[in-house]
SEFI-406282 format. One record per residue (C-alpha): residue number from 1; residue in three letters; x, y, z. Coordinates in nm, 2 decimals, decimal comma. Layout:
NUM:Ala:X:Y:Z
...
This chain:
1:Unk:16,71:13,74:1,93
2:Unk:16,59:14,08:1,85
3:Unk:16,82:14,39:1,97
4:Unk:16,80:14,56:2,27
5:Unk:16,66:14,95:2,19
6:Unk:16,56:15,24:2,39
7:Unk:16,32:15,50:2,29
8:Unk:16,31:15,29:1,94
9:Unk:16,70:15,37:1,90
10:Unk:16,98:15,10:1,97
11:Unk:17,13:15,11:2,29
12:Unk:17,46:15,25:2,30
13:Unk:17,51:15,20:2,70
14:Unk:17,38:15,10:3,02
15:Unk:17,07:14,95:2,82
16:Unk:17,02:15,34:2,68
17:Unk:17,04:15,50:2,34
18:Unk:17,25:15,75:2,26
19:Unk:17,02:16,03:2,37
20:Unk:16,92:15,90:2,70
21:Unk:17,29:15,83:2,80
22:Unk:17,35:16,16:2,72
23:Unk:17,10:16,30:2,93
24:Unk:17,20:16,08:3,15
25:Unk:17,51:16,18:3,16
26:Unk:17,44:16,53:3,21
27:Unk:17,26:16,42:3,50
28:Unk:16,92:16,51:3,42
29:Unk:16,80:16,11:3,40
30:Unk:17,05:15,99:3,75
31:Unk:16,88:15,88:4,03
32:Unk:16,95:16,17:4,31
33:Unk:17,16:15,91:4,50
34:Unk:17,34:15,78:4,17
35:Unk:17,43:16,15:4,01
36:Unk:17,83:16,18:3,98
37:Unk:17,97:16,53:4,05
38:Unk:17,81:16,83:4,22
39:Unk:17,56:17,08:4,06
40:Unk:17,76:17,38:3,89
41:Unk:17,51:17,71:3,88
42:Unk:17,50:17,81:3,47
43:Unk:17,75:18,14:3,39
44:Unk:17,69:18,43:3,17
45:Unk:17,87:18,46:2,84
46:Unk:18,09:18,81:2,86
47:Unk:18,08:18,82:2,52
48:Unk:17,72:18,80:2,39
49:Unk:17,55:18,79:2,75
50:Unk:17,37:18,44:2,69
51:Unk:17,34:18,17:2,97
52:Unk:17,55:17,84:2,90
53:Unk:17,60:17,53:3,12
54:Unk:17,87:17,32:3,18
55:Unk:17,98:17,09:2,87
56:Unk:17,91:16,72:2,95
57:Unk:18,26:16,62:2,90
58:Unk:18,42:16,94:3,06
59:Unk:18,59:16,87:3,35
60:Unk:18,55:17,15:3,63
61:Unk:18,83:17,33:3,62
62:Unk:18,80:17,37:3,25
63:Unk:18,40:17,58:3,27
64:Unk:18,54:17,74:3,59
65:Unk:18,79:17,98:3,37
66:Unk:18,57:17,97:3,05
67:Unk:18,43:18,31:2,98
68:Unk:18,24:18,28:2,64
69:Unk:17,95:18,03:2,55
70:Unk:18,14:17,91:2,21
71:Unk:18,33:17,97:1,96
72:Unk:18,24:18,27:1,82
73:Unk:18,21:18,47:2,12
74:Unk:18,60:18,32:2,21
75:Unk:18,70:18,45:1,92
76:Unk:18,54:18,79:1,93
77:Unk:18,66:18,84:2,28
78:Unk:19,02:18,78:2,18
79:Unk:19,03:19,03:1,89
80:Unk:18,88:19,29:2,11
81:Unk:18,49:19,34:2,01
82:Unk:18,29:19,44:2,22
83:Unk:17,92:19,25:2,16
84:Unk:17,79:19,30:2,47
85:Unk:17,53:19,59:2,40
86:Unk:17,28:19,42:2,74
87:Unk:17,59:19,39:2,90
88:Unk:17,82:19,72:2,87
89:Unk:17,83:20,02:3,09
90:Unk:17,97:20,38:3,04
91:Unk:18,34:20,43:3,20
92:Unk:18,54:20,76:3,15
93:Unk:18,88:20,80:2,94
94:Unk:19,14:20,86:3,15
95:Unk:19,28:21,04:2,89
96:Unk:19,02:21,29:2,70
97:Unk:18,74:21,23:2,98
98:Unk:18,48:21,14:2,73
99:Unk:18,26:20,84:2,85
100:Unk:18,21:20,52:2,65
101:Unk:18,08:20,16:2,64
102:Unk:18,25:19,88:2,75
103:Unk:18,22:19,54:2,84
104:Unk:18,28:19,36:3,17
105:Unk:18,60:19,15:3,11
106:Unk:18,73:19,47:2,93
107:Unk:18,74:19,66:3,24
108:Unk:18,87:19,38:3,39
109:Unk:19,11:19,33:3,16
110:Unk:19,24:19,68:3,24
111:Unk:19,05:19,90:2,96
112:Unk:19,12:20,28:3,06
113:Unk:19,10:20,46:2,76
114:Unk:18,82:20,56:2,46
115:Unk:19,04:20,47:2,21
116:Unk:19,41:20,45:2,04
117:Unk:19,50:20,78:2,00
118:Unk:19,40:20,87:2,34
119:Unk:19,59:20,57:2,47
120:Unk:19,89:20,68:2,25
121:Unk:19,87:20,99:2,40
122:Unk:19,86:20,93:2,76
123:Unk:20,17:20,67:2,70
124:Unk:20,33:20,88:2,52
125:Unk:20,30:21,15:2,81
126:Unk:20,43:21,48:2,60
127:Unk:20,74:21,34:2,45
128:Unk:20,66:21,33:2,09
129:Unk:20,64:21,72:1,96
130:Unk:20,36:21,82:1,79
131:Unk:20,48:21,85:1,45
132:Unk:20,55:21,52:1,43
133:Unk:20,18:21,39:1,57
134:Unk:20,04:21,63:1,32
135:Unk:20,29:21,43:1,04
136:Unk:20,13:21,11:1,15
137:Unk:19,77:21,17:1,22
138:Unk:19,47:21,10:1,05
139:Unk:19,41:21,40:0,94
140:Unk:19,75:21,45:0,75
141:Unk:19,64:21,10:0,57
142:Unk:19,33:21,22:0,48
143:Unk:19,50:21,57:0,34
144:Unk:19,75:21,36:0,14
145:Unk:19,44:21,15:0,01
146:Unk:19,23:21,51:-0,10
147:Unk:19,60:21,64:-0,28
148:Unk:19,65:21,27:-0,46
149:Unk:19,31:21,29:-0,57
150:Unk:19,28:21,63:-0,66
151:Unk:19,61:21,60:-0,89
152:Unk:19,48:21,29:-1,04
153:Unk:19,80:21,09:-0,84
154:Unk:20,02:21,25:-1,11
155:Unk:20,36:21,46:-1,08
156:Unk:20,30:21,84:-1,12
157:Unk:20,66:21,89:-1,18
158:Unk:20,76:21,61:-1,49
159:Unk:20,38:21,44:-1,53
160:Unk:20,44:21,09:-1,43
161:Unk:20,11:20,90:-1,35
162:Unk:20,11:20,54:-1,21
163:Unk:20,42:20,30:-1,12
164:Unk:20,60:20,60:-0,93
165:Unk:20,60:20,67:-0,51
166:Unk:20,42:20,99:-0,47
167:Unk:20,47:21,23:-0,18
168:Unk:20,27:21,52:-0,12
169:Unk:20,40:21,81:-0,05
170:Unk:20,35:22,12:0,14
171:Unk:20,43:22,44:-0,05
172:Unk:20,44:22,68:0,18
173:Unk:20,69:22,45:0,41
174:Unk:20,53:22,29:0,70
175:Unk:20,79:22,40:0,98
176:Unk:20,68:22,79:0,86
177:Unk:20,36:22,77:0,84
178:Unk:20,16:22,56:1,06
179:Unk:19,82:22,75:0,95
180:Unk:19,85:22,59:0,60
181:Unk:19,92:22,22:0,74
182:Unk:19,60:22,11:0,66
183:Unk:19,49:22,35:0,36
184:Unk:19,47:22,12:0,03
185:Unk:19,56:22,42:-0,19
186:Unk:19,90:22,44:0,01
187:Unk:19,98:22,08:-0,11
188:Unk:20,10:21,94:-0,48
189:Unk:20,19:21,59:-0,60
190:Unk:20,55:21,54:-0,70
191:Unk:20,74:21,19:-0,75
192:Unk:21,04:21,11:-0,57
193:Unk:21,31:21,29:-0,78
194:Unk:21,11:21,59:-0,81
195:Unk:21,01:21,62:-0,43
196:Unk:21,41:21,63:-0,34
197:Unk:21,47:21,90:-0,61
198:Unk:21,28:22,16:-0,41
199:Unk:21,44:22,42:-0,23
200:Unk:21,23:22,30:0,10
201:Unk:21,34:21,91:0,09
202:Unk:21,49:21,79:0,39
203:Unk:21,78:21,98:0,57
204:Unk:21,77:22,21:0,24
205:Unk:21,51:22,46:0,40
206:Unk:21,74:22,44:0,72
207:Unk:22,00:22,55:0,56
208:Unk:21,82:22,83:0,33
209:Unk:21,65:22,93:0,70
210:Unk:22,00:23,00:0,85
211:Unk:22,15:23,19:0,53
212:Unk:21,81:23,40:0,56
213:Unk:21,68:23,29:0,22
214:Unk:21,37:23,25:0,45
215:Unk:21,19:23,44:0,70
């Protein structure tokens, strides 16, 4: 007795092959009477902005909280990218005022501000001084990276190159002169052991500033 097939495939079930019970499944081959479930309306990925339906074997509850059409998108959404160039829509910073692009669920999620520094600044709300946001922005890394480079990441004071922590540091102190923070030819590599020898390491300059060693 030859085996029973559907569209030239074997039949998996209910006298169908594997694609037709699948379809079937999905109910786009049910009799209207015979189709289990109700009819869920397609929903828009807030990731990539594609339209994706309802997995076959995904209950209800599971595509009514699903946000992203797969994998990728989920993925994206959790670290934070923003893909959704059809999607996105200018919102202010709280913070600095400037507009910028973003993306449904991140305004939902609570998005208020252009950036990190502009969030760390509104939390922060004035109680870090200034010196020390100067000490820790960008800029200061990227005027320790010019001084490194410029010296050839080697000591000015006993020559050691490679295999030692460097510092960079600020000739004219950085307390005094807050002109020079950012001027490379106010900065020199020294090692370690040299950096604490200067007269301007640590509470040394506090105490030279109080004896009147410095203005």
């Amino acid at each position: 007795m030859d085996e029973p097939t559907c569209c030239d495939e074997p039949v998996l079930a209910r006298d169908m092959c594997a694609k037709c019970y699948y379809l079937w499944w999905d109910g786009d081959l049910r009799p209207l009477g015979r189709q289990r479930g109700r009819a869920v309306k397609p929903k828009t990925c807030q990731q990539c902005g594609a339209t994706f339906a309802k997995y076959p074997k995904e209950t209800y509850a599971q595509f009514e909280v699903r946000k992203f059409c797969g994998k990728e998108c989920r993925k994206a959404g959790i670290r934070g990218i923003a893909r959704t160039p059809n999607l996105q829509v200018p919102i202010p910073c709280q913070q600095c005022g400037t507009a910028f692009m973003a993306a449904p669920w991140q305004i939902k999620a609570g998005r208020k501000f252009c950036g990190r520094p502009c969030a760390d600044k509104a939390r922060d709300q004035g109680r870090t001084p200034m010196a020390k946001r100067e000490r820790e922005s960008a800029e200061m890394r990227a005027w320790r990276l010019a001084v490194f480079e410029r010296d050839d990441w080697t000591c000015q004071e006993c020559g050691v190159r490679g295999g030692a922590e460097l510092n960079a540091d600020h000739i004219k102190p950085f307390a005094l002169f807050p002109e020079l923070r950012f001027d490379v030819d106010n900065g020199r590599t020294l090692c370690v052991p040299c950096h604490k020898q200067t007269d301007t390491y640590g509470i040394k300059l506090v105490w030279a500033m109080r004896k009147g060693q410095i203005a």
